[in-house]
C-alpha positions in Angstrom: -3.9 -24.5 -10.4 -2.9 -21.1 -12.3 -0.1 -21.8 -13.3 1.3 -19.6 -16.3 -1.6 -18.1 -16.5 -0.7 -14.4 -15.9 -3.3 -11.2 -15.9 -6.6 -10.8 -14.7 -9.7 -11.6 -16.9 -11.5 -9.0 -15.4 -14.7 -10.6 -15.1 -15.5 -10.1 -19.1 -14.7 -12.4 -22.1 -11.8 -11.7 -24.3 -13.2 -9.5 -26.9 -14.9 -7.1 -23.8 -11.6 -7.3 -22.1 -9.7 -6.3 -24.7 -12.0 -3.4 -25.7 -11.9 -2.3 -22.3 -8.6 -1.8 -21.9 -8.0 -0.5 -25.5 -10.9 2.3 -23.9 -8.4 3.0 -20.8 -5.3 3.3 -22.9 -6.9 5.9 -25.2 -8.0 7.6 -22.0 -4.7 7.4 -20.4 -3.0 8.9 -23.5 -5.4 11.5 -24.2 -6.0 12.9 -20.3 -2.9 11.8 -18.8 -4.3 10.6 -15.4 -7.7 8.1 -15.2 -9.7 7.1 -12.5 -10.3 3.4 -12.5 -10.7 0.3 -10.0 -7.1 -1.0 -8.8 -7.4 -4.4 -11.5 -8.3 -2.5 -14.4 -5.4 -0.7 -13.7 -3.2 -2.9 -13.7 -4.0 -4.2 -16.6 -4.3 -1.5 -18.3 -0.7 -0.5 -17.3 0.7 -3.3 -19.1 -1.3 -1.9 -22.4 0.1 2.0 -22.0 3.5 1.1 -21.0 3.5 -1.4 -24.7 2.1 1.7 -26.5 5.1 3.7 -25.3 7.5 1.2 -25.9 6.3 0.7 -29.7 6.2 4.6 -29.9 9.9 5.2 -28.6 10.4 2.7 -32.2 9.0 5.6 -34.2 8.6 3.6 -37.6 5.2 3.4 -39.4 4.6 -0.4 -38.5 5.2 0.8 -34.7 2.4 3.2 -35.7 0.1 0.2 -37.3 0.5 -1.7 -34.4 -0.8 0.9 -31.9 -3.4 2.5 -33.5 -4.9 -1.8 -33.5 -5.3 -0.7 -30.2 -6.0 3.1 -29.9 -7.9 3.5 -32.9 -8.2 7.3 -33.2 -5.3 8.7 -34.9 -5.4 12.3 -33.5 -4.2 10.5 -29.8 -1.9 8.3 -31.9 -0.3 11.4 -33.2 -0.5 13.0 -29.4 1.2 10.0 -28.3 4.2 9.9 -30.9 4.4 13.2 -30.8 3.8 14.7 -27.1 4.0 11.7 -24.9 6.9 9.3 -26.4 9.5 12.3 -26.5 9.6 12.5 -22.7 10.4 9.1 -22.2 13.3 9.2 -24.7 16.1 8.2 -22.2 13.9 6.0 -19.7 13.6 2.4 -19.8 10.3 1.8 -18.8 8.0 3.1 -15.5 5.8 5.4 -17.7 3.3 4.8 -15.8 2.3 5.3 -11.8 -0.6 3.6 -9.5 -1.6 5.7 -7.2 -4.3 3.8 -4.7 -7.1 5.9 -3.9 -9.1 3.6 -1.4 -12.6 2.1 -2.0 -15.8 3.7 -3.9 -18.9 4.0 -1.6 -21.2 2.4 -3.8 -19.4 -1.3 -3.8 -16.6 -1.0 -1.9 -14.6 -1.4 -5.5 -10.7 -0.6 -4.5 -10.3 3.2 -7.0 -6.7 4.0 -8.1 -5.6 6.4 -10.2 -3.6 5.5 -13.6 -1.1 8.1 -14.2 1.8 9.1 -16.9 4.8 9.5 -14.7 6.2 13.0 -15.7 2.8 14.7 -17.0 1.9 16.1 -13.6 1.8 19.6 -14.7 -0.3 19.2 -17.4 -2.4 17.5 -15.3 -2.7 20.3 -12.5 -2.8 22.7 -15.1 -6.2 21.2 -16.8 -7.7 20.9 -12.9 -6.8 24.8 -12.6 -8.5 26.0 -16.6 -11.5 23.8 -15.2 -11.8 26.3 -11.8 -11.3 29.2 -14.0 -14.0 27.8 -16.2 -16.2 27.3 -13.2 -15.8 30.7 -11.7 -16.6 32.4 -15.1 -19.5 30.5 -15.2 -20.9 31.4 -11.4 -20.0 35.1 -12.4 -22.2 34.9 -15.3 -25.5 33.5 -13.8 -24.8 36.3 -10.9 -24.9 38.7 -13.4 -27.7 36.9 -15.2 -29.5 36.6 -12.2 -28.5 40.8 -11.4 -30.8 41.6 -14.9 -33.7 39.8 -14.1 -33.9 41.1 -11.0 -33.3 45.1 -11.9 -36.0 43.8 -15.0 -38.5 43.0 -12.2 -37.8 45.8 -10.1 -38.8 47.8 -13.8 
């Protein structure tokens, strides 16, 4: 029986489990969106929405207790700084599951782990990363242009 046994191990022992999510969190907080299977998640949802809560306290031991978990400061500061100010006047829900289906490769169920609110930051990074791409096809035409008029030389 299970009982009072809540979350899911994961399939790792405690010290991989909890580096894993600790990994997700800092992802979450540093991309806004993450692409994971369904559990991890889940689980990690628990973690962000924590990380939140002790940010909305604001006080220097709030800070300690995160960065136990997110251990690189500069997303500590984006989180108390960028991130906790937009949930000021919610009470939880900082986060969103968005199910995605199941990978090819092992049929895993993929979701997406997503900061409620940050969706135009998020759409805005996808849109810099097209730019980024076209620049980049327009310079190997034009690369590709040279050597061609240097072989016609």
């Amino acid at each position: 029986m299970r009982h009072r046994k809540a979350g899911n191990k994961l399939g790792r022992n405690t010290s991989h489990r909890n580096a894993t999510l600790a990994s997700l969190t800092t992802a979450v907080v540093e991309h806004k969106r993450i692409k994971t299977t369904l559990a991890k998640a889940r689980e990690a949802r628990k973690v962000v929405d924590r990380m939140i809560t002790f940010g909305k306290k604001g006080t220097l031991a709030a800070r300690r207790e995160v960065l136990k978990t997110i251990r690189d400061k500069e997303i500590v500061r984006t989180l108390f700084e960028e991130i906790v100010p937009e949930y000021a006047d919610r009470n939880g829900g900082y986060t969103r599951i968005i199910k995605l289906g199941r990978r090819i490769g092992d049929g895993a169920s993929v979701a997406y782990l997503e900061l409620v609110g940050f969706e135009n930051v998020i759409t805005a990074k996808k849109k810099a990363k097209e730019k980024a791409k076209e620049k980049a096809k327009e310079k190997a035409k034009e690369k590709a242009a040279e050597k061609e008029a240097e072989t016609a030389e």
